[in-house]
BAKOL-948744 format. One record per residue (C-alpha): x, y, z; residue number from 1. Coordinates in Angstrom, 3 decimals. Layout:
N
NODE         c1         c2         c3   num
NODE          X          Y          Z   NUM
...
end
This chain:
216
NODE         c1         c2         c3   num
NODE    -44.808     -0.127      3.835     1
NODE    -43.516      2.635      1.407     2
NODE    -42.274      2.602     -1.627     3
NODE    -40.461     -0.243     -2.683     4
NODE    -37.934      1.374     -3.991     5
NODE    -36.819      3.010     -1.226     6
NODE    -37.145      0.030      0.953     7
NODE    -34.657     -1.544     -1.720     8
NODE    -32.248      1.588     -0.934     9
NODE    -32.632      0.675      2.224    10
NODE    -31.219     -2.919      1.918    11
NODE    -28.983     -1.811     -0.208    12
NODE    -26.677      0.328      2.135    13
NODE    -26.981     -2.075      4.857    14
NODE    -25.191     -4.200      3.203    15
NODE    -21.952     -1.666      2.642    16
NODE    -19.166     -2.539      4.805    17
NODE    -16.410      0.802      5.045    18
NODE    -13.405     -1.607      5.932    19
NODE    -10.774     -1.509      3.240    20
NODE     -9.089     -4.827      3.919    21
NODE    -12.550     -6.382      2.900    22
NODE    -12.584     -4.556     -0.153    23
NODE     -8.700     -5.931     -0.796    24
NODE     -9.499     -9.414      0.379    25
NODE    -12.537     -9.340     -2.314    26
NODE    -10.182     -8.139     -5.051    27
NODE     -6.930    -10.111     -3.962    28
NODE     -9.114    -13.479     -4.063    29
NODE    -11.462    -12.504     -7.371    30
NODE    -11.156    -14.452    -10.899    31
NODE    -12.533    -12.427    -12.989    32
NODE    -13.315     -8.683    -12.729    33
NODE    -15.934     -6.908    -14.999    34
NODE    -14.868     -3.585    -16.224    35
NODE    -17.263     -1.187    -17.148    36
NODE    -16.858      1.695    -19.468    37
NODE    -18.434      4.033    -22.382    38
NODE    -17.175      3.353    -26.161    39
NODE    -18.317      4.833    -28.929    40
NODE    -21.674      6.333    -27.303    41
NODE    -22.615      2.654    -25.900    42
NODE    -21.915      1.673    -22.452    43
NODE    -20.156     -2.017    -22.307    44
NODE    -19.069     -4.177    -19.695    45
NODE    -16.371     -7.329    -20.671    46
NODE    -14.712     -9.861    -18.104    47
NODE    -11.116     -9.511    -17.898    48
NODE     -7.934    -10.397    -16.264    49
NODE     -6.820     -8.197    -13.568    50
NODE     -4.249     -7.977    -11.007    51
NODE     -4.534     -5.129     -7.464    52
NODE     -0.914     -3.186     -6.838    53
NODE     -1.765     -1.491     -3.611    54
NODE     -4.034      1.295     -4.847    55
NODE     -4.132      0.090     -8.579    56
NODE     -5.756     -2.078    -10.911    57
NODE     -3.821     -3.528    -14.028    58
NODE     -5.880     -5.005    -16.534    59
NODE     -4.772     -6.372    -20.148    60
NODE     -5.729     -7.281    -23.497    61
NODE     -5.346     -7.266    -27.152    62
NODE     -4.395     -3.329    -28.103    63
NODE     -7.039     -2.804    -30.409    64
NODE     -9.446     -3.959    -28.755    65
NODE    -12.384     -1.316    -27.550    66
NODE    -11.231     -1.539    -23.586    67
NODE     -7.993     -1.145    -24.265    68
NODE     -7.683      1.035    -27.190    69
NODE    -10.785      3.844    -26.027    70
NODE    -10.906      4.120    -22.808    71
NODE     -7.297      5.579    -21.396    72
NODE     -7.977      8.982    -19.928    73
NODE    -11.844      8.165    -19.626    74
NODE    -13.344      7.239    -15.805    75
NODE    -14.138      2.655    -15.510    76
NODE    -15.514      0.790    -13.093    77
NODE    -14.394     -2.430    -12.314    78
NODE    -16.288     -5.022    -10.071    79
NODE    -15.410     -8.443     -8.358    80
NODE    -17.966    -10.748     -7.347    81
NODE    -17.927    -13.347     -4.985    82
NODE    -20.858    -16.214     -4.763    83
NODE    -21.422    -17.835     -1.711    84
NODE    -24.516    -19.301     -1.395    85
NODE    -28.106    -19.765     -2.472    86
NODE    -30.393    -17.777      0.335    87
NODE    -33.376    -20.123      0.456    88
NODE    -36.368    -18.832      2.198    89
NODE    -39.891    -19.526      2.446    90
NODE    -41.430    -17.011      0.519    91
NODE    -39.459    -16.006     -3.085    92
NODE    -39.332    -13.004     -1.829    93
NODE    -37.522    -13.325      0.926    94
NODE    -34.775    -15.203     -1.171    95
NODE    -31.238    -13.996     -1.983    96
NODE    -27.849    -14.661     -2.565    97
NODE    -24.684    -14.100      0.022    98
NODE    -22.236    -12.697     -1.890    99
NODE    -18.984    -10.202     -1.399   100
NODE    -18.816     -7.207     -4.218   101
NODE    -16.331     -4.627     -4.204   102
NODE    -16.546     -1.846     -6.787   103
NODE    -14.204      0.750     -7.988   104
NODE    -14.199      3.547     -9.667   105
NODE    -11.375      5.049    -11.028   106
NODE     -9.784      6.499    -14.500   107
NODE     -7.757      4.466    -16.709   108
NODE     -4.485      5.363    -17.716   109
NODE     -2.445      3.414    -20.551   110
NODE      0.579      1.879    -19.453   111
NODE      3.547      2.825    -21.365   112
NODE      6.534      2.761    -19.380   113
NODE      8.586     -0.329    -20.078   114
NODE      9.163     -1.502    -16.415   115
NODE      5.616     -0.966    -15.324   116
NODE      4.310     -2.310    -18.394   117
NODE      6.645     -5.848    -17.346   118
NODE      5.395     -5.769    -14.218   119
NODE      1.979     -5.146    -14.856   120
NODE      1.651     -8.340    -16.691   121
NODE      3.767    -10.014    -14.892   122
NODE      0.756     -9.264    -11.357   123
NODE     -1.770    -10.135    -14.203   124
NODE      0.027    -13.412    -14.808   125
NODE      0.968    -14.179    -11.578   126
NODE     -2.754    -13.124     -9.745   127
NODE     -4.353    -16.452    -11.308   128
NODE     -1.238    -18.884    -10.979   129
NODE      0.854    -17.209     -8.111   130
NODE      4.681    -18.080     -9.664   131
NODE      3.481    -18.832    -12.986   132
NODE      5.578    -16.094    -14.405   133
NODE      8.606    -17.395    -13.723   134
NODE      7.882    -20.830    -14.950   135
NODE      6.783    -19.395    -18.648   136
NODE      9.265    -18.175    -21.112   137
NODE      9.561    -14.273    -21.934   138
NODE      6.670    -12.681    -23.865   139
NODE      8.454    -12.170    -27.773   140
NODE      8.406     -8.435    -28.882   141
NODE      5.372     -9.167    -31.505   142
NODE      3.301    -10.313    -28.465   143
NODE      4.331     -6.968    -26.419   144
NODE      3.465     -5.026    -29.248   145
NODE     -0.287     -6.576    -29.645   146
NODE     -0.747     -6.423    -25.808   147
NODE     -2.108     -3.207    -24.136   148
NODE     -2.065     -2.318    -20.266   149
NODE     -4.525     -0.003    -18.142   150
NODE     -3.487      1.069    -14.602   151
NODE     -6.991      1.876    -12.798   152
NODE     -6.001      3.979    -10.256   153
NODE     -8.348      3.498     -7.554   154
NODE    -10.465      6.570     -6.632   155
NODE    -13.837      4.897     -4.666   156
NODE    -14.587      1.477     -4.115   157
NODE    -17.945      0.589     -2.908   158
NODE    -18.026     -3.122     -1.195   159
NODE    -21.876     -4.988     -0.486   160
NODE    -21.719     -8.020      1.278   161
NODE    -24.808    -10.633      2.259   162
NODE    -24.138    -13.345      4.645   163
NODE    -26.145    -15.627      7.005   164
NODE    -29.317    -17.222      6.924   165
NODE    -32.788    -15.965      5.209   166
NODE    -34.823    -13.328      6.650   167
NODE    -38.085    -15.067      6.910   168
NODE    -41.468    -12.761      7.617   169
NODE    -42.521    -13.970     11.339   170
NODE    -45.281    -15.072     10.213   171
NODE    -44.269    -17.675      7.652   172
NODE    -41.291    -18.793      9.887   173
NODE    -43.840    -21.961     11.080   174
NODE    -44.729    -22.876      7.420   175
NODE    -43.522    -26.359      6.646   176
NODE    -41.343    -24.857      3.934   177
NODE    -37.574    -26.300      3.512   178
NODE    -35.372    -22.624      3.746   179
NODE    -31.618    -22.648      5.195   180
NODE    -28.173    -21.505      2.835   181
NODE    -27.275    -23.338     -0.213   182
NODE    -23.361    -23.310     -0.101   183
NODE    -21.679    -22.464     -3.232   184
NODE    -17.800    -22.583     -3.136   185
NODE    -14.799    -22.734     -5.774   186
NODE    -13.126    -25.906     -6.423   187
NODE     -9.787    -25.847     -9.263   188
NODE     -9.442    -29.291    -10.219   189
NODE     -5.979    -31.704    -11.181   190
NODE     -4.075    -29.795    -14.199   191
NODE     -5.233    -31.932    -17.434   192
NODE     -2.145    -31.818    -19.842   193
NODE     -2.699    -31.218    -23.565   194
NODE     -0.854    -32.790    -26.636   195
NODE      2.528    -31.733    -25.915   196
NODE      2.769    -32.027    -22.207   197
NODE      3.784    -35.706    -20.607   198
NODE      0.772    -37.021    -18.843   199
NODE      3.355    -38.781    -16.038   200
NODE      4.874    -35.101    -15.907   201
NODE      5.001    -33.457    -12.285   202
NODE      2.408    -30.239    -11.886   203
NODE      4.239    -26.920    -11.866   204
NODE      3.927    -25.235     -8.629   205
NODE      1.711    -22.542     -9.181   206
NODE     -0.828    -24.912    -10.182   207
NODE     -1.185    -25.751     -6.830   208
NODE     -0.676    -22.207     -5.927   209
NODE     -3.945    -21.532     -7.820   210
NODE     -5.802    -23.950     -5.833   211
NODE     -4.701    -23.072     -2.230   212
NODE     -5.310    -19.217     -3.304   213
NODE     -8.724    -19.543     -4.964   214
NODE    -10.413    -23.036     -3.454   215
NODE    -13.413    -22.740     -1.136   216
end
């Protein structure tokens, strides 16, 4: 049988798909990406908001912070994940996950130009809630000045993707052993106002942009 960590290799680049628009699509329709990098000796990897430009990744948060503040001029990675089911088979091995990845490699650069810096946050805000931007007021000059902006130009993405049913042994495929796909899907929910928002109060649009963009 070999070693099994070459048969994991194996797997492994069977599941790469070379299209670009899949790597796009994974990106375009992701929540959250993780972005990877190397601070202070330590590797670290946090969740943050993103937003693709064509062949660019914006990502955003509080200046000081570690991913914002060390990591301009250094190479990132970024990844999106996508869920889609619980691969049930009849042996545990044998069991998986379909998912879509996509991951890219690139070096950040801070953003310091005063248009791109707008716009950047302006894709960032607008990725989650498409038209949310224009519904909020204008970010004061206190909250610029606390906010910091990475372009990720995109130099290699990598994109995995598992679909279908398990891959049972032939032998077990008789077993009287429950196996099939567990669907897993994303469902946004009716906006629940706080305090200071009327509860009889329409929903802004991109509320409902969020849930025709992202819903499964």
């Amino acid at each position: 049988m070999g070693d099994p960590q070459d048969y994991a290799k194996i797997r492994y680049v069977k599941r790469k798909v070379e299209d670009e628009a899949v790597a796009q699509a994974i990106l375009d329709q992701g929540l959250v990406a993780h972005v990877g990098f190397v601070a202070e000796g330590r590797p670290m990897v946090i969740p943050m908001a993103y937003a693709r430009d064509g062949n660019r990744i914006y990502i955003h948060g509080a200046r000081k912070t570690r991913a914002i503040a060390k990591t301009a001029g250094l190479p990132v990675c970024l990844t999106v994940t996508h869920v889609d089911g619980l691969v049930v088979a009849k042996s545990g091995f044998n069991s998986s996950v379909n998912y879509r990845s996509c991951v890219v490699h690139g070096t950040a650069r801070a953003v310091t130009d005063r248009a791109e810096f707008d716009r950047a946050l302006w894709l960032i805000t607008d990725h989650l809630m498409p038209g949310r931007s224009g519904e909020v007021r204008a970010s004061t000059a206190q909250e610029e000045k606390a906010t910091g902006v990475l372009a990720i130009e995109i130099e290699a993405m990598t994109v995995k993707v598992r679909s279908g049913p398990p891959v049972d042994e032939p032998e077990d495929q008789a077993l009287d052993v429950w196996s099939g796909v567990l669907p897993i899907g994303v469902a946004i929910g009716r906006g629940v106002p706080d305090g200071f928002t009327p509860a009889s109060g329409p929903e802004p649009a991109s509320l409902s942009a969020a849930r025709r963009k992202f819903s499964a």
